[in-house]
GUNU-313517 format. One record per residue (C-alpha): residue in one letter; y negated, z, x negated. Coordinates in steps of 0.2 Angstrom, whole numbers, plus 5000, padded with zeros to 4 digits. Layout:
<nodes>
AYZX
...
</nodes>
This chain:
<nodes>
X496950735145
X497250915138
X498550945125
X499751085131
X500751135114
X502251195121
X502651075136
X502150935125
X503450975110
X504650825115
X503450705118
X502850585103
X501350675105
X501850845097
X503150835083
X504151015080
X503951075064
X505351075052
X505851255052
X507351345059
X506251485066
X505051425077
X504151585081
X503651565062
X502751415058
X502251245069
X501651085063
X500950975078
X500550795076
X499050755087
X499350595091
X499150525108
X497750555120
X496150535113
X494650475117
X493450375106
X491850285107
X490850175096
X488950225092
X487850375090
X488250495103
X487150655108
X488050825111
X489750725108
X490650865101
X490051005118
X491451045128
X490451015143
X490450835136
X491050715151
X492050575138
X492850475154
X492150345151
X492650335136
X494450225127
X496050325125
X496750275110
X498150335098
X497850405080
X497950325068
X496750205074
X495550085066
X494150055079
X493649895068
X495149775068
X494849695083
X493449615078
X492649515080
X492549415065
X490449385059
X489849345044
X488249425048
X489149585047
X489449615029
X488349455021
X487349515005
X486249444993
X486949514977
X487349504962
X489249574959
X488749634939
X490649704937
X491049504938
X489749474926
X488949364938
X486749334931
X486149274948
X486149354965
X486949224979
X487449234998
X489149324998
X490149315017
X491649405020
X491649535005
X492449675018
X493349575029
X491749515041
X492349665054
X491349775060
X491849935052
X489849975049
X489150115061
X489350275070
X491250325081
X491750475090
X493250565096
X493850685108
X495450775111
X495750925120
X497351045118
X498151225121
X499051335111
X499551475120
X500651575109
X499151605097
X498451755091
X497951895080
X498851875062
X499251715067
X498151555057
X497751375062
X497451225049
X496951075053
X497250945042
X496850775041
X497650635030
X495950525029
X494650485040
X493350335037
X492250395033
X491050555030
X492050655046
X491050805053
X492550915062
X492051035077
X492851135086
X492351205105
X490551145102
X490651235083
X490751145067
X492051185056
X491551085040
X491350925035
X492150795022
X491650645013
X492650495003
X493550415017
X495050405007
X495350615005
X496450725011
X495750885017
X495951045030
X495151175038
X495651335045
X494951345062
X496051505065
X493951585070
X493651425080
X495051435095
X495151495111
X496751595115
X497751545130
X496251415134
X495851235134
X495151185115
X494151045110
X494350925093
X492750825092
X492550715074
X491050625069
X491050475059
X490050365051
X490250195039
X488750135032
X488549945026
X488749895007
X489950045004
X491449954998
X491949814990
X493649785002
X493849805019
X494049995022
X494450025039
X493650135051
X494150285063
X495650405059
X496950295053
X497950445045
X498850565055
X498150735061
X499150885061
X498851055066
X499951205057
X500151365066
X500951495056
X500651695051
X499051735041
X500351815028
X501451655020
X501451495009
X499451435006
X499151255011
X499751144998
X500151294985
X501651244980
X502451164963
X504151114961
X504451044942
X506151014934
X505751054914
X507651014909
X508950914914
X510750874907
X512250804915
X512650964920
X511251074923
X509451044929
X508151194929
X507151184946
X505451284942
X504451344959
X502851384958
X502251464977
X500151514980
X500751634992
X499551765004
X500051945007
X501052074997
X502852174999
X503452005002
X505251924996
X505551744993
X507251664996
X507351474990
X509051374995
X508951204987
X509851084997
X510550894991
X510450755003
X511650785015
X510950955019
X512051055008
X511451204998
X511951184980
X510951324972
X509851494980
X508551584971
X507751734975
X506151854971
X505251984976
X504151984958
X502151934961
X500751864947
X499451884956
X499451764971
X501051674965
X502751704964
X503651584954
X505751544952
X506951464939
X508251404949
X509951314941
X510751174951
X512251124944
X512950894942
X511150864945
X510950704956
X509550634945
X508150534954
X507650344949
X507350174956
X509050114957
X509750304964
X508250384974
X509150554977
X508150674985
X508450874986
X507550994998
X506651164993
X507051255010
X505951415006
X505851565016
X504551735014
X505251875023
X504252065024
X505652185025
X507152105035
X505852005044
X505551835043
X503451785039
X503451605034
X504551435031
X504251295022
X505251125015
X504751035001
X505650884995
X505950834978
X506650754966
X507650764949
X507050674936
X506050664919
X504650574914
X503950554898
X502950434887
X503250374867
X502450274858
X502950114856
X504050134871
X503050184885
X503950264900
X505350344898
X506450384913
X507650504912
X508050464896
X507950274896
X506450154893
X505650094910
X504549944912
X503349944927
X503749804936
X502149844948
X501049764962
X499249844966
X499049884983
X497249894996
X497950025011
X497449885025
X498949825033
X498349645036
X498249595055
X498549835058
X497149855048
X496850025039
X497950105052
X499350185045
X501150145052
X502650175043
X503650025049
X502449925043
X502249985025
X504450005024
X504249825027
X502949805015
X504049895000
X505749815008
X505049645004
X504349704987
X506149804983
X507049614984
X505749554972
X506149664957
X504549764961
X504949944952
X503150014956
X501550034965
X499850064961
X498750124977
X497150054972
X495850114974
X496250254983
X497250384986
X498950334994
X499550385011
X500950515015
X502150405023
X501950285007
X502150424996
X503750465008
X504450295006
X504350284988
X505150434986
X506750374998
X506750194992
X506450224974
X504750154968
X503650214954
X501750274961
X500250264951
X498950354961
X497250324961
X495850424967
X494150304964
X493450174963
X491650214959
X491050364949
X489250434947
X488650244944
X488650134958
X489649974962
X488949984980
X487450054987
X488250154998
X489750184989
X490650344983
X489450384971
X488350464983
X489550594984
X490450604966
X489350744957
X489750864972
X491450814980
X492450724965
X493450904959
X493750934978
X494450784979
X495650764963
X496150934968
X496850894984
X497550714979
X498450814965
X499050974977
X499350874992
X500650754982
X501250834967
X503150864973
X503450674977
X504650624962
X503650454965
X502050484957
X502350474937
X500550444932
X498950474939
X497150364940
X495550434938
X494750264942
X494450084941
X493249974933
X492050104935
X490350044926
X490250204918
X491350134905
X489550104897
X488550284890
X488950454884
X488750514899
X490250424906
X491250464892
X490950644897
X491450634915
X493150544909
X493650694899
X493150814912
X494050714924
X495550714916
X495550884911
X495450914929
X497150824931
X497950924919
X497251094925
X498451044943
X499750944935
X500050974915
X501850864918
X501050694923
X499850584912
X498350504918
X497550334917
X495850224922
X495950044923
X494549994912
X493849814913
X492549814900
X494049834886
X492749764872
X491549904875
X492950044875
X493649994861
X491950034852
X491250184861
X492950294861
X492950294881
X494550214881
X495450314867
X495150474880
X496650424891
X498350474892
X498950304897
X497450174894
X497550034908
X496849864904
X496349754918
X496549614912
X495649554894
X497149484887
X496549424870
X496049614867
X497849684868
X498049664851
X496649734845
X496649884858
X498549914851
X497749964835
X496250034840
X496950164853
X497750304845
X499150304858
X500450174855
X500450094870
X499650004882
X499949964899
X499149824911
X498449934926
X497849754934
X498849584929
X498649404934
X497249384947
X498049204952
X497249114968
X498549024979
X498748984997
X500448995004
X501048805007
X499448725000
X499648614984
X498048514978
X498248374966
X498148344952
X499448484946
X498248574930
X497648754925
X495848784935
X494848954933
X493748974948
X494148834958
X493548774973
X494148644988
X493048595004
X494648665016
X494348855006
X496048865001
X496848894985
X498548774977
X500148864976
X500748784962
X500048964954
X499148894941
X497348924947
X496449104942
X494749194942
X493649154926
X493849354922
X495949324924
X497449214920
X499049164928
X500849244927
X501649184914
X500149254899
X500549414907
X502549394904
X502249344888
X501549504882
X503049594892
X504249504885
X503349504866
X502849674864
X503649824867
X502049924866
X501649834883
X502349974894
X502349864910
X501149774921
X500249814940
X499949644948
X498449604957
X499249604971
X500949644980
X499949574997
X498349495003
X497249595010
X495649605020
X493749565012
X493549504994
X493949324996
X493749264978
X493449134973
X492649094990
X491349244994
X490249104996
X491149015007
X491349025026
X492549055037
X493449155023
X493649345025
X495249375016
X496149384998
X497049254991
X497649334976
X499349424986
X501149384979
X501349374997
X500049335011
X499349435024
X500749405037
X501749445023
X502649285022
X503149265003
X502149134993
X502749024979
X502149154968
X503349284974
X504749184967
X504149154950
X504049334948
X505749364958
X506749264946
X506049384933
X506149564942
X507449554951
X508949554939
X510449574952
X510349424965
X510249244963
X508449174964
X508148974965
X506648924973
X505748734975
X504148684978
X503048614982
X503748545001
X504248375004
X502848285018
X501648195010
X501148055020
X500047955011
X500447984993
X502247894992
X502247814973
X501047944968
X501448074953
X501848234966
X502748384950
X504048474956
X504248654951
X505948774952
X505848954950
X507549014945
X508349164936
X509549024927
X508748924912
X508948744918
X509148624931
X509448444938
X508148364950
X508848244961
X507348124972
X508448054985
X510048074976
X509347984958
X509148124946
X507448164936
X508348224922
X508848404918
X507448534912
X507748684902
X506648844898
X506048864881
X504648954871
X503848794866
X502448824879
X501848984890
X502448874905
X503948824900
X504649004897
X504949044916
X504548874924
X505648714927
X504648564929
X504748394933
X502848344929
X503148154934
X504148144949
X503448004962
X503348044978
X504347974990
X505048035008
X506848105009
X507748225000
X507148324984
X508848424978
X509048554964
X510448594956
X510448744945
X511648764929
X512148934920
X512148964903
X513948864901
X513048724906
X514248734926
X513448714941
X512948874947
X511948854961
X510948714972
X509648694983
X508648534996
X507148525005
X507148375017
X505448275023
X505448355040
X504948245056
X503848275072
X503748455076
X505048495090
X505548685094
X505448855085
X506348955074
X506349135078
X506849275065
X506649455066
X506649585050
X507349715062
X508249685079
X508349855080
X507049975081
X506750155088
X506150195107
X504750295098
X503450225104
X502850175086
X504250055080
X503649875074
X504849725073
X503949565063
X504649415068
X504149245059
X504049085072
X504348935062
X503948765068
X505348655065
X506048475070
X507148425080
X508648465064
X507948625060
X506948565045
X505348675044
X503748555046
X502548625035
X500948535041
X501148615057
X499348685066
X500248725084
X499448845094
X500648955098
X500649095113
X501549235116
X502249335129
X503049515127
X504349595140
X505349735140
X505249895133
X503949845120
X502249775120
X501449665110
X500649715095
X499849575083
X499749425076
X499449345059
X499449175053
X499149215032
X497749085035
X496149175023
X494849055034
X495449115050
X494449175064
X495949215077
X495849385082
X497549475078
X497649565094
X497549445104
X499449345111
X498949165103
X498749075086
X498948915077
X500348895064
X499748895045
X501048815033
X502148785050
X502348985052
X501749135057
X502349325063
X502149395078
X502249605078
X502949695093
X503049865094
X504350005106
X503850105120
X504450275123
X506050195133
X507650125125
X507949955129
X507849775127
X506149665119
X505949475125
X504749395116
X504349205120
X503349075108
X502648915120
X501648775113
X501348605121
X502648495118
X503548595111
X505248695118
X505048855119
X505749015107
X506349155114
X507149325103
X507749505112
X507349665100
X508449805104
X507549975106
X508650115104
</nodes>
């Protein structure tokens, strides 16, 4: 089916561009309607090409999520040498056993009748996985590499006036070319822009604000602009659309025109108060109007001191961070805003303060979220250099495509208020050699050269080596995964007075698994492939939660920590790459449903500094260990507690320094088990009651629990509601043994979407309307149609009554 701009402009297809003067400037997302096929394809990209045959799909689309699951897909015999491992083993699973590997194509015809001479096209993709070849009509119009990259072309030569035009795009994923799951297809939007020749060049400009008082804020534009005898006029708008502040010029330095414009009671950007301001710029040639572009922005100041660390407009700023992989567990690599606002939302009620989008460069709509819901973004460009990792990884490409790439991270992002710091890399081996040490300068130069008001950091792994070779005293920021007993001795070593943890904790846990008995493991492994969440079980190379708070809360040089991770996510299933089924991570503060683990909690009653936090585990079914030793944990933001076992009290516990534990945990090490009532009584600081909570031993399983995060969601035809099913008894206790198959069945004015269990060993496909409970949950996703209207869904399992929940679409 052909695209027709004009007709198409209030269909989800086509989004209008953002200007008042649409004769000027266009932006069309190119979303529905395309066609895609799987394998090599000759003459694919011909318009004579007869793609019937082949699937209409919507972009963003990742043409790997649906599986199936095979181990045979990404099994290796290696040697993983950044793990320090001295003998190659079978590994399974590494990137999420889909079958990302090979050759896809898509097709998507379209018109644009009101183009012509002195008017230009861009074409600009968001990513693509990977190594996209882009034609247009039977031509190619260039090429690009690292999946992860943003990048354009001007295709202005390419298209057909007043005719049908076709987008064809190449691409191709090779085997051992990451270390996660990537993805595969175009899961970034695609956007064409259709403006003058003369105006704003892609990307050009800069907004900055070098000073800012209570009363005044200097608001520097800096515009890459083509053509001459051109004026600009800039209004700066606040949130609500109103202009607070107008600047205008007609004074060119060569290709730029640059503005000092005052805005008066600045409102300043920050995590607690995410204001936001708009640049609404216009070029005009005479009285007539060229070119139009908004930019938003925010207020704020960023800078770095020694022994402090971030400051944030003016006051000391800890990150309070999670790490990030860009798959969206059961959507995979496709990119949905819904789903990542529901990522952050969850992340937001944790404490969290910041994200770092390792290892790759973040998406737009992340970036977007951030900047309206006030989180902190370290971006990352690599995670592999000119040394390898992978075979087939990014450094096949680095010595040729690496400066194209930071330059459009850095010009494609700079205006997010968001993005305080940037990431050259992670864990790269060239950490070892001269040569390495080279490319880190000349990489961060690089930064620099686009931005000069953001510092820029690498999270480096092999901390004893920098220490000695001077590749860690290059950086800005330096970033430290992990290598705790180093800190110290890289505070006095590194020339700039802080360090910061760019990858914390690496702790292991399964949500709702305990194993017995309750002791610190490193590398641990169980016959079901599951981890214990009573969060004290890590990798060899990391630790648990509570060495990293030490540090935070000893040191002030310790600017902040970046967890590894805010989610599970797909491929890297340490410690069990040598296990199967398992194709999935379990180090997430959260699971891949993103149902909270235990974990989230302990880190909650830290972050989160407003709202009340007193969490118990481990649950209370344990049918065949009554009279056995079972601990009993609380996370809590108070400092002690009373445990009640069926209304008898094990005694009150308090948090003190006198072990790492201790200092955030209340435990009771020796509780017996036995069925009931477990009960928690929280005190504050006075010693009063303050707060209470009871997990009862729940009985057979009998109906379901339904809860939705949103019962509200837009007839857009991309909206997502995630509802948990939980499997409870007959008093509404959750039964947390439970392994129902479940079933599903959408009606109404949405469809449904996917569905995920959190279960890392699990072979159900996500797409399909059925899966077995984990933990006694699970979350189903629906998604709108393009109608308003109402959402049934209905959970049926055998013996058990049925759930039902409506979502409103509006």
């Amino acid at each position: 089916m052909k695209t027709i701009i004009p007709v198409l402009l209030l269909l989800v297809l086509i989004s209008a561009c953002s200007t008042s003067e649409k004769e000027v400037r266009k932006v069309y997302t190119l979303s529905n309607n395309w066609k895609f096929t799987r394998g090599e394809v000759s003459n694919a990209e011909k318009p004579d090409f007869n793609a019937d045959a082949w699937e209409t799909v919507s972009v963003p689309h990742d043409w790997a999520i649906k599986g199936p699951f095979d181990k045979e897909i990404d099994k290796q015999t290696v040697m993983i040498t950044q793990n320090q491992e001295k003998v190659a083993t079978e590994k399974t699973g590494r990137t999420g056993s889909l079958p990302y590997i090979g050759v896809g194509w898509y097709r998507k015809t379209f018109e644009v009748p009101e183009f012509e001479a002195g008017k230009k096209a861009l074409l600009v993709f968001d990513g693509a996985m990977s190594e996209p070849q882009v034609f247009i009509n039977g031509q190619k119009v260039g090429e690009w590499k690292y999946g992860y990259a943003y990048f354009y072309f001007d295709i202005s030569d390419y298209l057909k006036q007043g005719e049908e035009n076709l987008l064809a795009v190449r691409l191709e994923n090779k085997g051992e070319s990451s270390r996660w799951y990537p993805g595969a297809g175009i899961y970034r939007k695609v956007q064409l822009i259709v403006k003058n020749d003369v105006g704003f060049d892609q990307w050009g400009t800069f907004i900055t604000t070098p000073f800012i008082s209570d009363e005044l804020a200097q608001v520097n534009i800096k515009t890459d602009i083509s053509g001459d005898d051109l004026k600009l006029v800039t209004d700066i708008k606040d949130a609500n659309g109103k202009v607070v502040a107008t600047g205008t010029t007609e004074r060119k330095f060569g290709d730029r025109m640059v503005q000092n414009i005052a805005v008066n009671q600045p409102q300043r950007w920050g995590i607690e108060t995410p204001n936001l301001y708009t640049a609404n710029m216009k070029l005009f040639r005479g009285n007539q109007l060229v070119d139009e572009q908004n930019i938003r922005f925010g207020i704020r100041s960023v800078e770095y001191e020694r022994g402090k660390g971030l400051i944030l407009n003016g006051e000391v700023t800890k990150f309070k961070g999670v790490c990030l992989h860009h798959d969206l567990g059961p959507l995979g690599a496709a990119v949905n805003r819904a789903a990542l606002k529901r990522q952050l939302t969850i992340l937001k009620d944790m404490g969290c303060n910041a994200i770092r989008s390792s290892h790759n460069m973040p998406s737009m709509e992340q970036l977007e979220l951030c900047d309206e819901m006030g989180f902190l973004m370290l971006a990352e460009s690599f995670d592999e250099w000119a040394r390898p990792k992978v075979k087939n990884g990014y450094n096949r490409f680095f010595n040729d495509w690496a400066e194209k790439d930071v330059v459009n991270l850095v010009r494609a992002t700079r205006n997010h208020p968001s993005i305080v710091m940037w990431s050259a890399g992670n864990e790269v081996p060239d950490q070892w050699g001269n040569q390495g040490i080279k490319i880190a300068k000349w990489l961060q130069d690089l930064f620099h050269r686009e931005d000069p008001t953001r510092p820029v950091t690498m999270g480096m792994d092999q901390v004893a080596n920098t220490l000695k070779n001077g590749f860690g005293a290059i950086w800005d920021v330096p970033g430290l995964n992990y290598r705790l007993p180093l800190y110290d001795e890289a505070y006095e070593r590194f020339p700039q007075g802080f360090i910061m943890g760019s990858e914390t904790a690496s702790t292991v846990s399964s949500r709702g698994i305990y194993k017995f008995p309750v002791e610190e493991f490193k590398q641990k492994k169980y016959a079901d492939g599951q981890c214990s969440s009573y969060d004290l079980e890590a990798c060899w190379w990391s630790n648990i939660p509570d060495a990293d708070f030490a540090w935070q809360d000893d040191y002030d040089w310790v600017i902040g920590e970046f967890v590894w991770t805010g989610f599970d996510y797909l491929g890297e299933p340490t410690p069990y790459d040598e296990y199967w089924p398992s194709r999935s991570s379990y180090f997430g503060i959260c699971d891949l449903a993103g149902l909270p683990k235990d974990r989230y909690y302990l880190y909650r009653s830290r972050w989160n500094t407003k709202d009340e936090t007193l969490h118990i585990l481990p649950h209370w079914n344990w049918e065949g260990r009554e009279g056995e030793v079972t601990p009993v944990f609380a996370y809590t933001n108070y400092n002690s507690a009373e445990l009640f076992v069926n209304g008898k009290s094990q005694g009150i516990q308090k948090k003190s320094k006198e072990t790492l534990l201790s200092r955030n945990r209340l435990m009771w090490t020796d509780v017996k088990y036995e069925p009931g009532t477990i009960k928690i009584v929280a005190f504050d600081d006075k010693g009063n009651p303050a707060a209470e909570k009871e997990i009862h031993t729940a009985g057979a399983p009998h109906h379901f629990v339904l809860n939705a995060d949103r019962t509200e969601i837009d007839a857009d035809g991309n909206d997502l509601s995630y509802i948990t099913v939980s499997v409870v008894d007959k008093d509404g206790n959750l039964c947390p043994n439970a392994e129902n198959q479940l079933n599903f069945e959408v009606e109404g004015a949405g469809d449904f979407k996917a569905v995920c269990n959190g279960d890392a060993t699990s072979l159900e496909m996500f797409h399909l309307p059925t899966m077995k409970a984990f933990g006694g949950k699970l979350v189903v996703t629906v998604q709108s149609q393009e109608e308003a209207g109402k959402i049934t869904l209905r959970v049926k399992s055998e013996d058990l009554e049925t759930g039902q929940i409506e979502i409103n679409c509006i």
